[in-house]
C-alpha distance (Angstrom), angle and dihedral (degrees) to the residues before:
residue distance angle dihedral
X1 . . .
X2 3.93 . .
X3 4.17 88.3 .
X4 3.91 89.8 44.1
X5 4.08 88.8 57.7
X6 3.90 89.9 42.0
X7 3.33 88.6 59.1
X8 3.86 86.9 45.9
X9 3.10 98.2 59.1
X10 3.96 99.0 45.9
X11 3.74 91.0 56.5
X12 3.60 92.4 46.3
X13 3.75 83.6 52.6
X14 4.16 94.0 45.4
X15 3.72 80.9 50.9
X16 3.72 100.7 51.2
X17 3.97 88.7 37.0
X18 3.75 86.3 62.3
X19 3.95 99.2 45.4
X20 3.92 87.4 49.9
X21 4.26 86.7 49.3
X22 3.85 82.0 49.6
X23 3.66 92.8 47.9
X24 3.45 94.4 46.2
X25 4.05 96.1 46.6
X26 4.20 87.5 45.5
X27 4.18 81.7 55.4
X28 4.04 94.6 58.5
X29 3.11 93.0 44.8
X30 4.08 97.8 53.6
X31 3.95 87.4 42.4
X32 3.98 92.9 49.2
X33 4.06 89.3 47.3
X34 4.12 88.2 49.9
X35 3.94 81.3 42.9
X36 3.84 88.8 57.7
X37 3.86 94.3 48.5
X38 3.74 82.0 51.0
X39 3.60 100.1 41.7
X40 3.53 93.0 -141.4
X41 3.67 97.1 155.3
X42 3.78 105.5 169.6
X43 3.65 83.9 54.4
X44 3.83 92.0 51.5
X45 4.14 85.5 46.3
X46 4.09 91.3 82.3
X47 3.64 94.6 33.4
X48 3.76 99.6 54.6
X49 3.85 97.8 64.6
X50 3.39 96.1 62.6
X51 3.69 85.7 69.4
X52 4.24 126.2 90.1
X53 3.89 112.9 -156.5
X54 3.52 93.9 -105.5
X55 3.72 101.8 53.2
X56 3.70 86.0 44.5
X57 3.75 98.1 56.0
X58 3.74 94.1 37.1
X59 3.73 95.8 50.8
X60 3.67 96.3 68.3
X61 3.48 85.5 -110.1
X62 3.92 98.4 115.4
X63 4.12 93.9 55.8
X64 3.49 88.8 50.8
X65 3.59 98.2 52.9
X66 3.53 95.5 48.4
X67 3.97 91.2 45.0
X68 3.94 92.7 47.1
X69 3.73 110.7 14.9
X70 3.64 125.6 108.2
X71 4.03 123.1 -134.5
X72 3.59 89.2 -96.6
X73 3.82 91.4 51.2
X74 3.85 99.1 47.5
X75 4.05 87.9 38.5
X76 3.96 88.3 59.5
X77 4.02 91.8 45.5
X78 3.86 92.1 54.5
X79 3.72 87.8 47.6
X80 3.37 89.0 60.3
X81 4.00 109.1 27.7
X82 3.43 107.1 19.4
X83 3.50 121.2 -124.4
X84 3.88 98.0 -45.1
X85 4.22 88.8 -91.7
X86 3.48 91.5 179.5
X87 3.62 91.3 78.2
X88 3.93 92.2 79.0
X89 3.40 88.5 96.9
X90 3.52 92.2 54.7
X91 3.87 113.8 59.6
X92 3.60 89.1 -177.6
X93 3.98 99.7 67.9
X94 3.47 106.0 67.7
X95 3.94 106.4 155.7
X96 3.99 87.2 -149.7
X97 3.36 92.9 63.6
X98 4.00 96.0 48.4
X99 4.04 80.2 52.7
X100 3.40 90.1 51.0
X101 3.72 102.5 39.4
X102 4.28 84.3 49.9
X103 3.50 87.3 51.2
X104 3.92 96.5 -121.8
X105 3.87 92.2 159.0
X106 3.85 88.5 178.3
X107 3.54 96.9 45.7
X108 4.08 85.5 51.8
X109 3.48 96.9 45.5
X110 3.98 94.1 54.0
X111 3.70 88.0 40.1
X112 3.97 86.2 59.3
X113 3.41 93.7 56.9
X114 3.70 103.5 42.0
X115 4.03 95.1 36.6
X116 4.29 85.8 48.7
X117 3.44 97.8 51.5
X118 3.88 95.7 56.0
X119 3.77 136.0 104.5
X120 4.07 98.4 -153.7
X121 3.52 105.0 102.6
X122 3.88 94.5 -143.6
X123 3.77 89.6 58.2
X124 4.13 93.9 49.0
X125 3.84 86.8 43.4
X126 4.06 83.4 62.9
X127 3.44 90.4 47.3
X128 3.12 104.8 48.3
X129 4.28 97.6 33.0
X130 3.99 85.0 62.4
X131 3.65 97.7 79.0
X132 3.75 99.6 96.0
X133 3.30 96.0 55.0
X134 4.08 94.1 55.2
X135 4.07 85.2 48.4
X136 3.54 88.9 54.6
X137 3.48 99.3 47.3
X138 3.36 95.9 30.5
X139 3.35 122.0 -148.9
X140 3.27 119.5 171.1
X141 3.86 93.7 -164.7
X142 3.95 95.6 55.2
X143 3.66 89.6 44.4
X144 3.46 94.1 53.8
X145 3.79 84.7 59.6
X146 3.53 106.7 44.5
X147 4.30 82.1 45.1
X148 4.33 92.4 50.4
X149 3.89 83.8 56.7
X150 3.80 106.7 36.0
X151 4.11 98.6 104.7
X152 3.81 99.3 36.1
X153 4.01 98.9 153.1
X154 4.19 85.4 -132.2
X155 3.53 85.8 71.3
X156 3.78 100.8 68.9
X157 3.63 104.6 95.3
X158 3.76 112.1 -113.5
X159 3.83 95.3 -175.9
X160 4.48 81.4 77.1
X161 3.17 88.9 39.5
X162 3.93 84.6 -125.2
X163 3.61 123.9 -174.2
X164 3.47 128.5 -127.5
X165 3.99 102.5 -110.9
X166 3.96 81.4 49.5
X167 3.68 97.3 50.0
X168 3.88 85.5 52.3
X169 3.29 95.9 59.7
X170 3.04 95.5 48.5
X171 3.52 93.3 56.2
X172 3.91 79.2 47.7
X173 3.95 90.6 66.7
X174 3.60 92.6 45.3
X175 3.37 95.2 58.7
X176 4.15 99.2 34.6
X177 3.67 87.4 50.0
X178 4.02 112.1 134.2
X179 3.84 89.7 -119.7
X180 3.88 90.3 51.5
X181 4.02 91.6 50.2
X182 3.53 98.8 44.8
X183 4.39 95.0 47.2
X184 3.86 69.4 68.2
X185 4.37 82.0 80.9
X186 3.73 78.7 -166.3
X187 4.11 92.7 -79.0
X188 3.62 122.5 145.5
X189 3.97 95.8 -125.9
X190 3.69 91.7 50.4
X191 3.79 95.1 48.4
X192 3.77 92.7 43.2
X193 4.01 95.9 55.5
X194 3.71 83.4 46.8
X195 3.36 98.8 50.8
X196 3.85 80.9 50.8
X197 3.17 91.4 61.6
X198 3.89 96.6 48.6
X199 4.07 94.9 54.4
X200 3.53 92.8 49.1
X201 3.90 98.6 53.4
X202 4.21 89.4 29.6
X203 4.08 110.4 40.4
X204 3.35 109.2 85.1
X205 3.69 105.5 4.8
X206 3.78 125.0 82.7
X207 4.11 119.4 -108.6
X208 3.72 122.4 -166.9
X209 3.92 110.4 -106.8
X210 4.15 88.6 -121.3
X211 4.08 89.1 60.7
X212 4.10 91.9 44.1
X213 3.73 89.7 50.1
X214 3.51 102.7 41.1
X215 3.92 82.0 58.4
X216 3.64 93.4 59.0
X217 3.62 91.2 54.9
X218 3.83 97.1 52.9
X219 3.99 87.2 58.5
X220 3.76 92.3 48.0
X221 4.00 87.9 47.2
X222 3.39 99.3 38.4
X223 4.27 128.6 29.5
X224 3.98 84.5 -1.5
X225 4.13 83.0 -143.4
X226 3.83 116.6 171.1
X227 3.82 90.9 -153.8
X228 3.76 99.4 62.8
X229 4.04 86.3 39.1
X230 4.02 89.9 51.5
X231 3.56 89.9 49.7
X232 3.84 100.2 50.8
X233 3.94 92.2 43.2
X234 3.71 88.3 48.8
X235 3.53 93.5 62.1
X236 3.91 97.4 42.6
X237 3.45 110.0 -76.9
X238 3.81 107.6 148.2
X239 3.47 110.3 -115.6
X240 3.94 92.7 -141.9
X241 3.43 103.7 40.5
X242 3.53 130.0 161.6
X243 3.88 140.8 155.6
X244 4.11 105.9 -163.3
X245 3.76 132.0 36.9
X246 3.66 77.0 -120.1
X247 4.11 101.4 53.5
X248 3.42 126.9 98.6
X249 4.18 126.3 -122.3
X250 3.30 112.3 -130.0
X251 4.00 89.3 -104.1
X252 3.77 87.7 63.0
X253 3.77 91.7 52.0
X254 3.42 93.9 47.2
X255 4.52 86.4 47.2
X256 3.67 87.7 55.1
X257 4.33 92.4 80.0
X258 3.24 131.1 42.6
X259 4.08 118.3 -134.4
X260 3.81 143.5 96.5
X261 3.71 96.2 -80.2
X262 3.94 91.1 49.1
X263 3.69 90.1 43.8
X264 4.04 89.8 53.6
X265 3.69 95.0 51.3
X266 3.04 99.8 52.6
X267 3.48 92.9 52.8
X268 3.79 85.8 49.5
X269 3.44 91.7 49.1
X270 3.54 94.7 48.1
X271 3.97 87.9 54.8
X272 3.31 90.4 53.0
X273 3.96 93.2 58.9
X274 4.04 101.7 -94.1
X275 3.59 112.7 175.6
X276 4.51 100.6 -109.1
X277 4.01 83.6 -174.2
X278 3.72 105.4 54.6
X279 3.59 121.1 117.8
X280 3.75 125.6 -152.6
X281 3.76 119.1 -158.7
X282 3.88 118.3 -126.1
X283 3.70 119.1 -145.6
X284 4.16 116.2 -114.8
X285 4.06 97.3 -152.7
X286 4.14 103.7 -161.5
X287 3.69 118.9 -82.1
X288 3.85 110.9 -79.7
X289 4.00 90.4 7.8
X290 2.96 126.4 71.9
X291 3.92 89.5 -155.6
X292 3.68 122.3 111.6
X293 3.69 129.8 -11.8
X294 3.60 146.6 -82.6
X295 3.52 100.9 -167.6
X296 4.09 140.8 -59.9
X297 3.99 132.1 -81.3
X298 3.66 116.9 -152.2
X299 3.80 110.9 -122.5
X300 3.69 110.7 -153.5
X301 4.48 117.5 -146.4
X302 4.14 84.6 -134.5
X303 3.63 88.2 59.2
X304 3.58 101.2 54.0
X305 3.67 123.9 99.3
X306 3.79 98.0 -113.6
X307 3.81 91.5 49.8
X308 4.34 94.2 49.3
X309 4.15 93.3 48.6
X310 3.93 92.0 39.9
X311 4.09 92.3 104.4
X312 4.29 82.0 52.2
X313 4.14 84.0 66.1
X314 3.98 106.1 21.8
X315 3.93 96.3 26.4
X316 3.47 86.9 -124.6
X317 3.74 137.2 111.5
X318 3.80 116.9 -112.3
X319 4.32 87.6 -113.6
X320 3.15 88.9 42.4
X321 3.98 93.1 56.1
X322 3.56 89.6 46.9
X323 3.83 104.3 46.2
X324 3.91 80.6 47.6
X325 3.66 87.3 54.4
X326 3.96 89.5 50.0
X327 3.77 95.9 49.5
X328 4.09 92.0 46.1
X329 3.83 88.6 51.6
X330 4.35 92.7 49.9
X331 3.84 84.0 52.8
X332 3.70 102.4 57.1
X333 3.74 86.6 40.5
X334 3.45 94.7 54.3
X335 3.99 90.9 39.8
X336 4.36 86.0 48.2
X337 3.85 85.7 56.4
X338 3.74 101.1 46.2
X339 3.51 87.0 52.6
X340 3.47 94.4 48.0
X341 4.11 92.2 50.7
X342 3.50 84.9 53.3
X343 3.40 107.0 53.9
X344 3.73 85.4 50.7
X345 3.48 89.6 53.5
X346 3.64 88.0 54.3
């Protein structure tokens, strides 16, 4: 009995010992976040080794320094932790963004330059992952930043081994990405920064045909905007592209809603010589599965909901959009070719 109540009492102890460490850790933690409103940072020096990564980011502590801190309080916690890598398994915390959506402008703009100028992959994921926020926020000032330092030749990663044409596009899908495209909302200072964006990472540099398609597609399924369309089919991008039996063009995206900004591109896209006939295939998963396949159905554009309620937004009927669309093109090739006979006349 008497060794059964030692032992009691010494687990009882190990238990209180470890609420007290608890106690204790909770305690730094409140006085560093009050030290971050304060920006006392050689207080904060002492305090922030007792800290492990974990505990740090897990605590709260990491949001708050980001959303409070100055550059001379998030300079000292990188020092000393890093910059929170245990986040990459968590696309959602992005310290950038919590400076961004707390509207630390100068905590952003240093952020920028360190995060832009590194080789981890993690860090150049935050970096480059922030862009929708700045389009939806707009600011033309921080964008102007995170643009100036978008193809610093530190960035490529060197731990791949990654070559510079592939780096680019993968800065390409970063900032093609259907989030990205539709922070645009459709406004014209959103879809000019992003356009921005897309001439200084595209003009000039060669882009594989799968990444300047798939961009296409993510305006026709997302903000549906004829300016960012115009602008990739005006420098090449195929108007019908596709990569699978199974993908969609971007006029199929753009079939698969019904509204005003569908409607419009697809008459665009029409104009511009979309294919009104092609079929994409639609994977049949096996009953109760949804693993594997048992074979394809063809999904026709005329089918989709965007294309049977177009005549509710143009006042038109879906063939009539397209033969439209058909006659339109056969003028301004017959127009392009009596100018052309002309000038050789001349």
């Amino acid at each position: 009995m008497r060794d059964l109540h030692h032992n009691s009492h010494i687990t009882t102890s190990g238990h209180d010992s470890l609420r007290l460490e608890k106690e204790a850790a909770d305690d730094n933690y409140s006085l560093f976040m009050d030290l971050v409103k304060a920006d006392k940072v050689d207080h904060a020096k002492d305090l922030i080794n007792q800290f492990t990564l974990f505990e740090f980011k897990f605590s709260g502590a990491a949001r708050h320094l980001f959303s409070f801190g100055s550059v001379a309080m998030v300079d000292l916690v990188i020092s000393r932790l890093g910059w929170l890598t245990e986040s990459r398994y968590e696309p959602k915390e992005n310290p950038i963004k919590w400076s961004l959506k707390a509207g630390k402008n100068d905590v952003v703009a240093h952020l920028f330059s360190i995060s832009s100028a590194s080789s981890d992959p993690w860090i150049s994921h935050c970096y480059l992952s922030c862009l929708p926020t700045l389009l939806e926020i707009e600011s033309e000032e921080l964008f102007e930043k995170w643009l100036s330092t978008l193809l610093r030749v530190e960035q490529f990663d060197k731990s791949e081994h990654k070559s510079q044409s592939k780096r680019i596009e993968e800065i390409w899908r970063y900032i093609t990405d259907a989030r990205t495209v539709k922070a645009t909302r459709r406004q014209i200072g959103g879809e000019d920064m992003l356009i921005s964006s897309w001439r200084k990472v595209y003009d000039g540099t060669k882009i594989a045909q799968n990444a300047l398609g798939r961009a296409l597609r993510h305006v026709a399924q997302t903000t549906c905007s004829i300016r960012l369309a115009m602008y990739l089919i005006n420098r090449g991008v195929k108007v019908d592209h596709t990569w699978s039996k199974v993908s969609l063009t971007p006029l199929c995206a753009a079939a698969q809603r019904s509204s005003f900004a569908n409607a419009e591109m697809m008459e665009y896209l029409l104009n511009q010589g979309a294919d009104p006939e092609y079929q994409s295939e639609k994977i049949l998963p096996y009953r109760g599965t949804g693993l594997g396949t048992r074979g394809h159905n063809k999904v026709q554009i005329k089918d989709q909901i965007g294309a049977k309620e177009i005549a509710k937004w143009l006042g038109r009927s879906w063939d009539e959009v397209v033969e439209n669309a058909r006659r339109s093109r056969e003028e301004r090739k017959a127009e392009t070719e009596a100018a052309s006979r002309g000038q050789e006349v001349l």
